[in-house]
N, C-alpha and C positions, 0 to 999 in steps of 0.2 A: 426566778426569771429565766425561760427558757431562751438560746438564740439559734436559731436557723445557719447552714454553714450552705453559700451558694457553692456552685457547680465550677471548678476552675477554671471553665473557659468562660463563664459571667464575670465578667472584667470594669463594669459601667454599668450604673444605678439604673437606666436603661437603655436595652440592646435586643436585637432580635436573636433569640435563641436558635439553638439546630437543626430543629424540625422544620421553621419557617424558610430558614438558608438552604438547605439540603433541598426544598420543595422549590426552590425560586432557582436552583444550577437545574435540577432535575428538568422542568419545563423550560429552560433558554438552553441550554446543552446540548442534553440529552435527547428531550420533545422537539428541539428546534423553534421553539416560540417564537416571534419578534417581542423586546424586551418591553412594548406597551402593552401586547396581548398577557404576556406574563403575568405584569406589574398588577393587570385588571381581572386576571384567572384567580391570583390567591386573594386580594380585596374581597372580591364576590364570597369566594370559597370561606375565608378566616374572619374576613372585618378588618383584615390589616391595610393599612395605605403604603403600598411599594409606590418606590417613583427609580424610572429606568436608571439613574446613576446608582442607587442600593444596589440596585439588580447586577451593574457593571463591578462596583467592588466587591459586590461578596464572590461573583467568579476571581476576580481577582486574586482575594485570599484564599479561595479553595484552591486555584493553580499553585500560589506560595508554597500550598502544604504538601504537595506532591513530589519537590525537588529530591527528596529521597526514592520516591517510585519509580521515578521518570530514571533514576543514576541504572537503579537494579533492575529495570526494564532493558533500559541499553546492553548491559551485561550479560542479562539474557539471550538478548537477541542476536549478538558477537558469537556466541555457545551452539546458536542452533545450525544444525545442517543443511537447513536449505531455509534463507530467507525471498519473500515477493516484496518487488519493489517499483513504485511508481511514483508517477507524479500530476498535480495537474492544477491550473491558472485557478487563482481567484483574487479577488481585490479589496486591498483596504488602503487606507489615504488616498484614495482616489486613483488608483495606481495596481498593474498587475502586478500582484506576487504569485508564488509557489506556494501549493502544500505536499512538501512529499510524504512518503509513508513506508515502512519497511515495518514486515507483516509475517505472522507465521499462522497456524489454526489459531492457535492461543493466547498470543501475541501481539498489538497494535501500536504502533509509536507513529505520531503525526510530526512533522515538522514545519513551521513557518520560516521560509526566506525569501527576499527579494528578486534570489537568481536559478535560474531552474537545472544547471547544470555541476561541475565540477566543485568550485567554490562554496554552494550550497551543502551540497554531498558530502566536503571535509568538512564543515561545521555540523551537518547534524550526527557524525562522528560513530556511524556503524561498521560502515564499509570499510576506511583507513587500514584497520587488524585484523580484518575480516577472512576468515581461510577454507569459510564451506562453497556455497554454492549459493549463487544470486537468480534469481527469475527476475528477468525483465523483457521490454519490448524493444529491444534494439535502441532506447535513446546510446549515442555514442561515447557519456560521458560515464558509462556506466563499462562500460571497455578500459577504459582506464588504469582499473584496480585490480591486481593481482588473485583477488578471489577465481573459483571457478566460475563460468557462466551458462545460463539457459534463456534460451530466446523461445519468447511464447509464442507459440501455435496456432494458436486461435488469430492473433494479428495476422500470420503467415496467412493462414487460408481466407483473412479479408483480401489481402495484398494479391493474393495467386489469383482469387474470384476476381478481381479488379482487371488484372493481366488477361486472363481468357473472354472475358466480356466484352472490354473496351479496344483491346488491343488482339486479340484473338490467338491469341497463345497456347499450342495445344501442349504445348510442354506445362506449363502450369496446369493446365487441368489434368496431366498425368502426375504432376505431383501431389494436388490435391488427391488424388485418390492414394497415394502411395502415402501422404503423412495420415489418412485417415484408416490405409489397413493399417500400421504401424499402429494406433491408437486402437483400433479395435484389437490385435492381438495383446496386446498391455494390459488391455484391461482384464481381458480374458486370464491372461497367468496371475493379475495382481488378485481377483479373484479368489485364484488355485489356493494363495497366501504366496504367491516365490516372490523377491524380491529385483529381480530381473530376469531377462529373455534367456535361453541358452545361449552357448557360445555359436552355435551352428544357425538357429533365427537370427544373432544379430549377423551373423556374416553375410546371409542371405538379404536382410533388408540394407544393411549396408550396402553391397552392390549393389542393389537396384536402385538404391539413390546416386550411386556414386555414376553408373551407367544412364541416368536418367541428367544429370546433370553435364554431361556430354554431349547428350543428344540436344538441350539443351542452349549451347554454342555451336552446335551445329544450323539449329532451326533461327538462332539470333547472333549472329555472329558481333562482334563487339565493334564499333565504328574505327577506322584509322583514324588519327590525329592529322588534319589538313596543313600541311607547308605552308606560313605564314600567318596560321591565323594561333593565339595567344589559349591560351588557358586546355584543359581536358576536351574531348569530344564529347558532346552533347551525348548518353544514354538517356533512351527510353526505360518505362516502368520497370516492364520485362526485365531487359538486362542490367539493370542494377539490382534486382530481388534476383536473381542468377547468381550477381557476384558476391553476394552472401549466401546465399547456397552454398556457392563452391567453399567459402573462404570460412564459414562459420559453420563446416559439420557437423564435429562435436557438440559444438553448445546448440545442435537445433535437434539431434536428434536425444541428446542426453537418460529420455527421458526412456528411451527402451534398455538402459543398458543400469540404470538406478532408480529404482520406480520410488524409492522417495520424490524423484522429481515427477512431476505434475505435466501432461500437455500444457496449458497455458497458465497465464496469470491471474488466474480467477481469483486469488483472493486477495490481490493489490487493486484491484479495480474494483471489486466491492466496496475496498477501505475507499478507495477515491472519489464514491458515484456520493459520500455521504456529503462531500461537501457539496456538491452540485444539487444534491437537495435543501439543504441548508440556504442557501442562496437563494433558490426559489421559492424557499418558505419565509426567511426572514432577513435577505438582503445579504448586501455584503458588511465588512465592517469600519470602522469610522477610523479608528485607530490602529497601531500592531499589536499593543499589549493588548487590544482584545481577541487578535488572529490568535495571539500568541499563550493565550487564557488557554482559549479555546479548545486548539491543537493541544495543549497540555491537558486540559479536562479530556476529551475526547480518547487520547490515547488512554487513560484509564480506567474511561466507562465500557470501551468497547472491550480491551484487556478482559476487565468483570463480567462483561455478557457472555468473551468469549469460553467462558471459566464457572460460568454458571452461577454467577452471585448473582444475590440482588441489590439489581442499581441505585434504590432511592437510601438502604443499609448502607453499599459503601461510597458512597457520596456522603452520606452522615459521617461517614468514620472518618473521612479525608477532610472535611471541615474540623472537626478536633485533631486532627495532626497522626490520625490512628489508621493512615492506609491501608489498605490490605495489600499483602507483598505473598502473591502463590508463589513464589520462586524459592526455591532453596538450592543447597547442596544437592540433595537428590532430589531434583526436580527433572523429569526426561521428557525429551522432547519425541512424539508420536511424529510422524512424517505427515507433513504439511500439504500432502497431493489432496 
């Protein structure tokens, strides 16, 4: 009498196996299905009958299996020298939450919380130890943390174009030409291979920002505070994008002087635009633990894309408890521009 020995994760006389799980995260996940379109892509496809609560827990248990990914993800990402970081609304219980994200080339960790600032930011528990260098877009809860900082670019020359069109700022439209020769000479030595400008270009672009920012409060001088009347004086667009100019130099112009850093946030706001397609693919979500699924799947499929696996292989492996973990002791991080 011969007997057959099942597979250790066959646990129950009958269960949907791995190929069928791994294909039902793949298409709700990863594809961004809505979980009826799902349910009715692998029926058609297999003969099997999903019904969207299956669909809901097996993301479930594949999130379970990742809580070792997600530890060595984080720890990676503490390591790297320059992380992007952002944020931005979506809804589940009926209700706006946050998804933030702190990103590197290779690198992805999504975070679900309720609040978009400070208290969010210590729970999802990057920044806290954090000692390199952050890219963000000026939210101010990101000031905070003793890391170093870099303020994106790309927002700058929305906010400057903003200034010189609406409000007619000719100082803004000489800055925008001056952050954009700054970027065209960067690009040019990153090229060459150098890793920064000489010491003699950056003195020279330094003063012309520094001398342009002058001119600056000359062309918009800052309002007095009126005798009796309560609270700051009302600035316009202009002179508030001014007073970060002056007061945030370093961290705007960082990027001529350590070409690890990047002009802007490009690749936090790539990680960001995913859920905004997500949403208009297949809604928002009903519950947190499915935000919360999700944001945990996600950071590891994008991780693998970013890394050159294949997605539908390590989703299989993450459902048997067998992550793939590229991180090691000598794992190095390439610069993230």
């Amino acid at each position: 009498e011969n007997k057959g020995v099942f597979p250790v994760e066959i646990s129950h006389c009958t269960q949907y196996g791995t190929n069928l799980k791994r294909f039902a995260v793949y298409l709700s996940q990863y594809q961004l299905l809505p979980l009826g379109r799902t349910a009715q892509l692998i029926e058609d496809l297999t003969g099997h009958k999903f019904s969207p609560a299956t669909i809901v827990n097996i993301n479930e248990q594949c999130s379970e299996q990742l809580s070792g990914f997600i530890d060595a993800l984080k720890d990676n990402l503490e390591k790297a020298p320059v992380i992007h970081s952002d944020e931005t609304g979506f809804y589940y219980e009926s209700k706006r939450n946050w998804l933030h994200v702190a990103t590197t080339a290779f690198l992805t960790y999504y975070y679900a919380h309720e609040k978009r600032g400070r208290e969010a930011m210590d729970q999802m528990g990057i920044l806290g130890d954090y000692k390199g260098i952050v890219m963000h877009d000026y939210w101010k809860s990101y000031l905070d943390y003793l890391c170093e900082h870099s303020l994106c670019n790309v927002h700058h020359l929305r906010d400057l174009t903003f200034c010189w069109e609406q409000e007619k700022s000719q100082w803004a439209a000489d800055m925008i030409a001056l952050l954009l020769e700054m970027k065209a000479i960067t690009d040019n030595s990153r090229e060459l291979g150098l890793q920064s400008l000489d010491e003699q270009q950056q003195q020279q672009l330094t003063a012309k920002y520094d001398l342009l920012v002058k001119e600056g409060y000359l062309q918009h001088p800052l309002p007095e505070k009126q005798p009796g009347k309560r609270g700051a004086a009302k600035k316009s667009k202009t002179q508030n994008l001014l007073e970060r100019f002056k007061n945030h130099r370093e961290d705007i112009i960082r990027f001529i002087r350590d070409f690890r850093v990047p002009f802007g946030n490009n690749l936090a706001e790539q990680a960001i635009r995913m859920m905004k397609v997500k949403q208009k693919i297949s809604g928002c979500f009903r519950s947190k633990q499915g935000a919360v699924s999700f944001a945990t799947i996600r950071s590891y499929i994008d991780t693998m894309r970013k890394n050159d696996f294949c997605i539908m292989d390590a989703i299989g492996r993450a459902i048997t408890g067998k992550a793939i973990m590229p991180f090691d002791a000598t794992y190095t991080y390439p610069h993230s521009g």
